[in-house]
N, C-alpha and C positions, 0 to 999 in steps of 0.2 A: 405638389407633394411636400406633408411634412419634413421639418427638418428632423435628424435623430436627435435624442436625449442630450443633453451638454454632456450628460459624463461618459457618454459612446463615440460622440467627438473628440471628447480630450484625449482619450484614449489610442483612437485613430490618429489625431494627433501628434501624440506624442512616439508613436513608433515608425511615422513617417520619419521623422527629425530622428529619430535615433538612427535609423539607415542611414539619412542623409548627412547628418553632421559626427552623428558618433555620441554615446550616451553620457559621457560626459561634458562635454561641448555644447551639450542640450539645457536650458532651461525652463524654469518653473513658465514665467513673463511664453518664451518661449512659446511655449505651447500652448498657452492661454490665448496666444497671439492668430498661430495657425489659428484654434477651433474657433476661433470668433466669440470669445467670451473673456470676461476681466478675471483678474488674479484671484478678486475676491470667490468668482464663481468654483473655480478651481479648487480652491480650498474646503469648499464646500462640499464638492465629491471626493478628494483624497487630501492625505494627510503630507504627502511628499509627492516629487518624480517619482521614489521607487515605486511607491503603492498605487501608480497606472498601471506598473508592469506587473505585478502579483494579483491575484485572485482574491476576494475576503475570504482570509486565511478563519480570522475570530468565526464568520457564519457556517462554513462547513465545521468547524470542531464542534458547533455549536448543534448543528444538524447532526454529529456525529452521534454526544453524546445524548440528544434525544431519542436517536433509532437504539442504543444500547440501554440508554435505561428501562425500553420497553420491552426487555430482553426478560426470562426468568433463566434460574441457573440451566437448566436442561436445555434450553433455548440460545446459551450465550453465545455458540461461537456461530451461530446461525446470523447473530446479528452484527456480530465483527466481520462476516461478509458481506451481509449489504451495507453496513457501516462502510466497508471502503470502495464499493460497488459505487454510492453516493459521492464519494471523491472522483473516480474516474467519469463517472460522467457527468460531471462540474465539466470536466477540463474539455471532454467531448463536445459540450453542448456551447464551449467555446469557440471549438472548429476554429478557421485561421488563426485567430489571438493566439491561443494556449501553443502553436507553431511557430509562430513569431516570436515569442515570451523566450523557447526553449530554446531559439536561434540565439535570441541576445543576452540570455544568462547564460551560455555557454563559451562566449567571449569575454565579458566581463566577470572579473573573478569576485567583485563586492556582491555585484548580485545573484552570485554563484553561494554564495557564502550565507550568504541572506537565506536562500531556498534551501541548503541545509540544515539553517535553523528551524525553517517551516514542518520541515520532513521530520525533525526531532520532537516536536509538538505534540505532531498527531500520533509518533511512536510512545511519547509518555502519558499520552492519553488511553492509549491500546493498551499498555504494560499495567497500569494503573487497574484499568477494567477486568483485565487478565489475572491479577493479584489477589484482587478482590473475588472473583470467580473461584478461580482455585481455595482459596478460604483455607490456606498454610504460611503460616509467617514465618517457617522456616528459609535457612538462610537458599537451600538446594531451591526451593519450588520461586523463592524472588528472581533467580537465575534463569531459573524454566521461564516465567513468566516476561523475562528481561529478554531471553533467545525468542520466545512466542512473535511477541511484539516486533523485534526487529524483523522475524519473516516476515511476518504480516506487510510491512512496512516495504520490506525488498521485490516481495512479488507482484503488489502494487506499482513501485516506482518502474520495475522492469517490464509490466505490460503496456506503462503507460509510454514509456521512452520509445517501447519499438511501434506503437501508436503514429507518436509524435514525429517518428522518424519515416512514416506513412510502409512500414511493414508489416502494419497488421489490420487486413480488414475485417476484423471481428472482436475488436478488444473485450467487449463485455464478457464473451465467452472464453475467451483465451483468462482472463482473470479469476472468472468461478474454477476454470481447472487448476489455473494457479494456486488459488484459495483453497480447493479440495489436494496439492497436495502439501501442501504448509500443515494444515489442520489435521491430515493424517500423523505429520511426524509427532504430534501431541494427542496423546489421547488425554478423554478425560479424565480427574481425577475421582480416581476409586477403580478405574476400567484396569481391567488383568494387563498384564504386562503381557508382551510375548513370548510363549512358554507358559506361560502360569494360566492360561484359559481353556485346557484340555486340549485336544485335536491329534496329530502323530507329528511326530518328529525322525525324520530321517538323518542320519549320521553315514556320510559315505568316508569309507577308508580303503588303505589299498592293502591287499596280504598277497604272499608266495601261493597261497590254494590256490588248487582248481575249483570254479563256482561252484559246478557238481557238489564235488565234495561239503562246501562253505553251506550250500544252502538247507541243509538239515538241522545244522544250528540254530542257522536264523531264524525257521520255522519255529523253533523251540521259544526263541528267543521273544520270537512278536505272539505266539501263542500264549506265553507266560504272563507278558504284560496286558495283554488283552481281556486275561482270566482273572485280573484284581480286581 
């Protein structure tokens, strides 16, 4: 039986030794050492220690903005969902890793800090695309587009953590609902506001009348507006 990839070793590798010694404690030689491959190999598939533990962050944004730019306006937030549809199951399709990853960023506060940065990436990448959609360079719609983005961004990280945290056996789905309600609180732009797209509007209040009495008014009342 083949052996795996060097860089599916080092990787394995290198999360043994951080269980076992501690992520700091851990080095480059280190783990070059366990997977049975020299330093130079090493370097060849990652840039550091950190970048065994992170994902290519650059290949998904990359993959991101490819599914969006094949977006047309009418289409755009159709594809800001599978836009991040394609992040979540990056991480799925990692299975134990992306488990592992979130065990030991959650210890360590640098690479705690690090995946925050990541997380901000793909939000200015969404906010950007969002901006541009909307086609208002008012100051109010960069703010829409700013709050857009960070849902996007929230409902994401919150499907995938209870994922990670093995409480959810259907992430995919649990995220399209997430996504369907983010994208409700944003309509599009030019789409009526609430109130301004016709339908009824009911106003309940409280009065000393008896209904009896109250309701021949009201009769009048919705008759009236009915007959404009």
């Amino acid at each position: 039986m083949s052996k795996p990839p060097a860089r599916i070793r080092l990787a394995d590798a290198a999360f043994a030794l951080f269980d076992e010694r501690g992520y700091e404690q851990t080095t480059v030689d280190d783990i070059a050492e366990r997977a049975g491959v020299g330093r130079t190999t090493f370097f060849r598939h990652y840039r550091s220690k950190e970048a065994v533990i992170f994902p290519d962050h650059d290949r998904l944004l990359e993959l991101i903005r490819d599914r969006l730019a094949t977006s047309s306006h009418r289409t755009a937030l159709v594809a800001v969902s599978d836009a991040v549809r394609l992040v979540l199951l990056h991480y799925i399709e990692e299975g134990d890793l992306a488990r592992r990853r979130y065990a030991l960023t959650s210890k360590v506060s640098a690479l705690r800090d690090r995946e925050i940065a990541s997380v901000a990436r793909y939000q200015r990448l969404f906010r950007e695309f969002i901006a541009d959609w909307m086609g208002d360079p008012t100051k109010s719609a960069s703010l829409r587009a700013e709050l857009m983005a960070a849902s996007v961004a929230a409902a994401h990280n919150h499907v995938l953590r209870r994922w990670l945290r093995g409480e959810s056996a259907d992430p995919v789905t649990e995220l399209d609902e997430a996504m369907g309600e983010v994208l409700a609180l944003f309509p599009a732009p030019g789409a009526p506001a609430d109130g301004d797209g016709g339908g009824t509007t009911v106003v309940a209040f409280r009065t000393g009348q008896d209904l009896d009495a109250l309701l021949p008014s009201l009769r009048r009342l919705v008759e009236g507006e009915t007959g404009r």
